[in-house]
C-alpha positions as CSV (number, residue, x, y, z in Angstrom):
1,X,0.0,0.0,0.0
2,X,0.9,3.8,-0.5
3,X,0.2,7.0,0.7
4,X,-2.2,7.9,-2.5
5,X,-4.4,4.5,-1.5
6,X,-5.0,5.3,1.9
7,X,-5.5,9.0,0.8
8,X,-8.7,7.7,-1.7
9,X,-9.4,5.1,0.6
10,X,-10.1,8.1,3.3
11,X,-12.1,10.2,1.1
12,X,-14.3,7.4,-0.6
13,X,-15.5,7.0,3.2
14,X,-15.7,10.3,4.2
15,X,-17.8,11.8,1.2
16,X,-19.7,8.3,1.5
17,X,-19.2,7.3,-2.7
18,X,-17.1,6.8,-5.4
19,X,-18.6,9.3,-7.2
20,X,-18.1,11.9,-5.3
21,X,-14.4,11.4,-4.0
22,X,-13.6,10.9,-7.5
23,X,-15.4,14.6,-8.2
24,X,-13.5,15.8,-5.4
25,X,-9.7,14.3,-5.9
26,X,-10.2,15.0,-9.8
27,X,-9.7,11.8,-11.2
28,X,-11.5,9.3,-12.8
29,X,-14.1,7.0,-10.8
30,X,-12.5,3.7,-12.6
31,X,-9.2,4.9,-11.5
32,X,-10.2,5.5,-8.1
33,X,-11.9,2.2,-7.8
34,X,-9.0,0.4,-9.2
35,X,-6.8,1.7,-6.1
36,X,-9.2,0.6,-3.9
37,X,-9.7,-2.6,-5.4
38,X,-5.7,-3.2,-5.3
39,X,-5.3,-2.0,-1.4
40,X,-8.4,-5.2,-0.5
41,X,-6.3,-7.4,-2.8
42,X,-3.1,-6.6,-0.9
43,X,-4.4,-6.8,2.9
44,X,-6.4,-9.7,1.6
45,X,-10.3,-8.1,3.1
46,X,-12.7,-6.6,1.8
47,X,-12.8,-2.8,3.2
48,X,-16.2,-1.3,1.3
49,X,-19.7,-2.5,0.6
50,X,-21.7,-0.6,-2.7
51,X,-25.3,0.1,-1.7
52,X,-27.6,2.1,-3.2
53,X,-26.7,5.1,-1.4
54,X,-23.6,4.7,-1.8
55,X,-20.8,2.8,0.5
56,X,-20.0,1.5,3.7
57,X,-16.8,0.2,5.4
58,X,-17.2,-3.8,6.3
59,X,-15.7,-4.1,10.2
60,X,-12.0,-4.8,8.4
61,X,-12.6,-0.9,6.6
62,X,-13.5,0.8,9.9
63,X,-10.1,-0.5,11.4
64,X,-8.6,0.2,8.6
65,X,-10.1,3.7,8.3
66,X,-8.4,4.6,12.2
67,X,-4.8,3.6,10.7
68,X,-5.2,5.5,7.4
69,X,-6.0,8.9,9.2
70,X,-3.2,8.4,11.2
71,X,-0.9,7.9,8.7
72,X,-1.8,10.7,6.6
73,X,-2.0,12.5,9.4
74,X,1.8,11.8,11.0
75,X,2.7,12.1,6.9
76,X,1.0,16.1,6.9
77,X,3.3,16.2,10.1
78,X,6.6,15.0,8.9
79,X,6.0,17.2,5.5
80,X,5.0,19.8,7.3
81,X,8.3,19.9,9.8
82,X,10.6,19.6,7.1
83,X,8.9,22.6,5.3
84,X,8.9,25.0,8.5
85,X,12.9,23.8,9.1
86,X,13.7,24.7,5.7
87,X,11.7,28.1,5.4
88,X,11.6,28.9,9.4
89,X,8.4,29.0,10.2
90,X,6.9,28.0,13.6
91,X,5.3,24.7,12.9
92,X,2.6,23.2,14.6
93,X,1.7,21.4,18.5
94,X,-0.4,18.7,18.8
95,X,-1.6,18.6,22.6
96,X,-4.6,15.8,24.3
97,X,-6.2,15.5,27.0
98,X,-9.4,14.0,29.0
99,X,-12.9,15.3,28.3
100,X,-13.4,16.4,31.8
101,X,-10.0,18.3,31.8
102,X,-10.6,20.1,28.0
103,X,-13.7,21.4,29.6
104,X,-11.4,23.2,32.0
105,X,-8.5,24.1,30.2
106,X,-8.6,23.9,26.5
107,X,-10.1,27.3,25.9
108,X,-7.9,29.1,28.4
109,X,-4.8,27.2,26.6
110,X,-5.8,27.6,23.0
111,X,-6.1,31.5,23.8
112,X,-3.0,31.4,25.6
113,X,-1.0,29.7,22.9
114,X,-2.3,32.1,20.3
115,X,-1.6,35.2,22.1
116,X,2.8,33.7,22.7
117,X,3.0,31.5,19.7
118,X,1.0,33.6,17.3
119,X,2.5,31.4,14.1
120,X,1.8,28.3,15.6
121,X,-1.1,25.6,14.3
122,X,-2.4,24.6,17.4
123,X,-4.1,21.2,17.3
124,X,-6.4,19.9,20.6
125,X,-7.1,16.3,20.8
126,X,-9.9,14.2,23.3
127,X,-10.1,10.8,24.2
128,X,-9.9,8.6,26.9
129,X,-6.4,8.0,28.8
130,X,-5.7,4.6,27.0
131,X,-6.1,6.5,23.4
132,X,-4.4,9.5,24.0
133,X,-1.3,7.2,25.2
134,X,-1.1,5.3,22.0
135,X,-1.3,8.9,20.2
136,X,1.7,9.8,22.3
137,X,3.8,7.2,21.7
138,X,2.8,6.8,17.9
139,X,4.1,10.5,17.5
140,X,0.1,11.9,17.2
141,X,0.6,14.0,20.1
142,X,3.7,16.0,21.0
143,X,1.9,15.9,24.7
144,X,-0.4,15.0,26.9
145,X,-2.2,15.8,29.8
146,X,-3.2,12.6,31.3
147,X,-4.5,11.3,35.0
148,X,-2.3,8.7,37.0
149,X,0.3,7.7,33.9
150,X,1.7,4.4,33.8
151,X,5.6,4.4,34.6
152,X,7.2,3.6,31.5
153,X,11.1,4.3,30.0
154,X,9.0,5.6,27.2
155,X,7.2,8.5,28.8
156,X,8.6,11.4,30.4
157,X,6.3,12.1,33.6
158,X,5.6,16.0,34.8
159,X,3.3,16.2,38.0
160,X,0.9,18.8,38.2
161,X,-1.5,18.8,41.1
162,X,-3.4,16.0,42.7
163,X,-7.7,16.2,42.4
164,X,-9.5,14.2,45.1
165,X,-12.6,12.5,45.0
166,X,-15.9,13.2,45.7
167,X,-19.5,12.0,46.0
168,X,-22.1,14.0,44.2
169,X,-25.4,13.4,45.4
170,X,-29.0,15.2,44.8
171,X,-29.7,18.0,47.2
172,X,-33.0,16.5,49.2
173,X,-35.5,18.7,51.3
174,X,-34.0,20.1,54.6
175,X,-30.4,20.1,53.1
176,X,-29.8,23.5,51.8
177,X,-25.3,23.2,51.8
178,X,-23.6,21.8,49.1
179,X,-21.2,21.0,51.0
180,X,-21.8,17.9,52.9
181,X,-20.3,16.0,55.4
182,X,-17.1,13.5,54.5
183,X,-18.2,10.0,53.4
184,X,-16.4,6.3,54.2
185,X,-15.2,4.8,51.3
186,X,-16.7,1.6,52.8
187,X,-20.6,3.6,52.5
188,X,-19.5,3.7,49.1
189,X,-20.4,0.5,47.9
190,X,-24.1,0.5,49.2
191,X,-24.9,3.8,47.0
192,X,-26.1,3.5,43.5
193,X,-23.7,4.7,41.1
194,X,-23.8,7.1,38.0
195,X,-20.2,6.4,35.9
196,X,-18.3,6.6,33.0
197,X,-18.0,2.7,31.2
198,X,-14.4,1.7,31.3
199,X,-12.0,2.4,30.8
200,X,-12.2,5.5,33.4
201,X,-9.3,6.3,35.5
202,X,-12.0,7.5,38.0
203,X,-14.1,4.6,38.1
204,X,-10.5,2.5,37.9
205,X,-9.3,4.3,40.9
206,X,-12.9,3.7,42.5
207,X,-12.8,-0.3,42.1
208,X,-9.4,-0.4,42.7
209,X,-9.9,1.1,46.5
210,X,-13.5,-1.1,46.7
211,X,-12.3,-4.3,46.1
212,X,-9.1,-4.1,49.0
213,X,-11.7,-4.1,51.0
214,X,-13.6,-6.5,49.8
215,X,-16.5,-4.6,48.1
216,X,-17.9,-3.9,44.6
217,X,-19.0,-0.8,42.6
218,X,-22.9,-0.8,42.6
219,X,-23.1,0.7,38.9
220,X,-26.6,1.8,38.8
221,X,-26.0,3.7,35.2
222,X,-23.0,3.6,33.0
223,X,-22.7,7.1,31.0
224,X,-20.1,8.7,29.4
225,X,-21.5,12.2,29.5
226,X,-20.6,14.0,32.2
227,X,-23.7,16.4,31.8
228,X,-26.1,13.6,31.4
229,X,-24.7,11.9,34.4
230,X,-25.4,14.8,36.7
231,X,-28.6,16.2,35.6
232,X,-29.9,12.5,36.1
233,X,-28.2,12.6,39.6
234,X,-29.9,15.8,40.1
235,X,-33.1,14.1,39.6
236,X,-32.6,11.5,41.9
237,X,-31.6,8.7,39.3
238,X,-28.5,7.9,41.7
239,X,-25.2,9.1,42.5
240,X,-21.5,10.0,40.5
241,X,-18.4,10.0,41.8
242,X,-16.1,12.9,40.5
243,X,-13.1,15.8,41.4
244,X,-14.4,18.6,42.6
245,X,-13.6,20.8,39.4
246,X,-16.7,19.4,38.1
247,X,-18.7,21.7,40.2
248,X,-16.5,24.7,38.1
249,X,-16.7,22.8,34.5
250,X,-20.4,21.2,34.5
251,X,-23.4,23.1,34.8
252,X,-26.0,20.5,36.4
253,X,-22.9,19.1,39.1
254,X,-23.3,23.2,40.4
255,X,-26.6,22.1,42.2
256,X,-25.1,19.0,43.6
257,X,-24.0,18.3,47.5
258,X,-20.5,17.3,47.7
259,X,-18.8,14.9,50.0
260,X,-14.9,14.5,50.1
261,X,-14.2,10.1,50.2
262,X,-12.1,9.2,53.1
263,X,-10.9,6.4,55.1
264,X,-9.1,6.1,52.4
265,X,-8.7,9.8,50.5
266,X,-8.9,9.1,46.7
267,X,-6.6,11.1,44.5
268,X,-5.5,11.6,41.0
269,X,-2.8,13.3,39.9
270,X,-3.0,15.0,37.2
271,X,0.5,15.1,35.0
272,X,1.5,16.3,31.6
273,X,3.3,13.3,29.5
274,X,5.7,13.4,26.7
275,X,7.8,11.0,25.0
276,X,11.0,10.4,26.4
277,X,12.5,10.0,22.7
278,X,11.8,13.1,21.1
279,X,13.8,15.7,18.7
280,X,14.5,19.1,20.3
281,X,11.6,22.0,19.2
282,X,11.7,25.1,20.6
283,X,7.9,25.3,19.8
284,X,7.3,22.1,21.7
285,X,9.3,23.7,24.7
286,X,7.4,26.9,25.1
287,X,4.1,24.9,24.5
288,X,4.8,22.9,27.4
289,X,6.0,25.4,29.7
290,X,2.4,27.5,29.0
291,X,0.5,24.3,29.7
292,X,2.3,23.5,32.7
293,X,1.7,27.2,34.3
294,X,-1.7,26.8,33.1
295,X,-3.0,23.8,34.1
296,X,-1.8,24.7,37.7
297,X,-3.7,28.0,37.5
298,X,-6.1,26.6,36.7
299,X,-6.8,23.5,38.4
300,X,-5.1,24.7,42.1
């Protein structure tokens, strides 16, 4: 395979027909499908089905579709570094994160970045923890801002600040703070839980401290919208377990009663990750140094 097939590949998916990416790439629709037809032959599955509305990728062209944008996108990358070192220009910074922490931080860092690096593409990626660690290593990201990194010779490990946890839980009739009293981990396990499916570092963390003693996570609700999960908590559809920033970040958690976990306190620390292999960039550098003030700003 080449660069060109995965290019077409892309853009027959995207634009949903033959038709129309060979409209839109400027070359002929038997030439197009001829590509196509030699990338299935040479991995040996068949990536598209022709309906009448056009096509659709068979389970082999969906994986297939995550490694092509990759690749053209690290190509775009390595072209477009070796055009800024030859003419000088800045280049570009490829940074990820968490949802729950881009809510907090992205648009306060994608201002900041404009206003010191004013030449700089600035390019913001979400996922979960897992994805955004295979980004980093595969050279996606040039950082990360991740909870609880694994200890690896491959990543380079910056501590931030540590978040604790807490239970959020409806405010009921005759309890006007929002600030309730601390809460055994051990009580825990008999509430009905609102949470992210895995894999969560919250809900990792939460199972983790649960089952030393013996206990499980009663999951009444697995949701992987944060506002979702607290407006139904709000309504009395059961209870979430978050950091306190989400009171700050999430509109419906600002109505919610709050109750630190002890006996064990659980934390997460929040650290910023880069590959410990990585060419020198001055761009990259200053990047992370705005980040790192930042996210501690921000987040103390």
């Amino acid at each position: 395979m080449d660069i060109r097939q995965l290019s077409y590949f892309m853009h027959v998916v995207e634009l949903g027909s033959f038709s129309r990416a060979a409209a839109f790439l400027h070359i002929a629709q038997p030439a197009l499908s001829r590509q196509i037809s030699g990338l299935e032959v040479e991995l040996k599955q068949r990536l598209l089905v022709r309906n009448g509305r056009g096509v659709t990728t068979t389970e082999a062209g969906e994986r297939m579709l995550g490694h092509a944008r990759s690749i053209i996108q690290l190509f775009e990358r390595a072209h477009e570094d070796m055009e800024n070192a030859r003419l000088g220009r800045s280049g570009s910074v490829a940074i990820g994160m968490p949802g729950s922490l881009s809510t907090a931080i992205s648009t306060a860092l994608i201002r900041k970045l404009h206003q010191e690096l004013s030449d700089a593409k600035i390019h913001v990626l979400t996922g979960r923890s897992t994805q955004l660690q295979e980004w980093l290593l595969s050279g996606r990201l040039d950082m990360a801002v991740l909870f609880d990194a694994p200890n690896s010779p491959m990543l380079e490990i910056h501590d931030l600040v540590d978040e604790r946890l807490h239970l959020y839980e409806a405010l009921t009739e005759g309890i006007g703070s929002r600030n309730g009293p601390p809460i055994p981990l051990s009580q825990i396990a008999e509430q009905p839980i609102i949470i992210t499916s895995r894999p969560n570092r919250i809900r990792e963390v939460l199972e983790t401290a649960l089952a030393r003693t013996g206990k499980k996570l009663l999951v009444e609700c697995e949701l992987d919208s944060l506002d979702t999960t607290f407006n139904l908590v709000r309504d009395g559809g059961g209870k979430s377990v978050a950091t306190l920033r989400a009171r700050k970040t999430v509109e419906p958690a600002a109505d919610l009663r709050t109750r630190l976990i002890v006996d064990p306190e659980l934390i997460l620390k929040v650290q910023i990750v880069r590959r410990t292999r990585r060419l020198n960039n001055r761009l990259h550098e200053s990047a992370f140094h705005i980040l790192r003030d930042l996210c501690i700003e921000i987040l103390n």
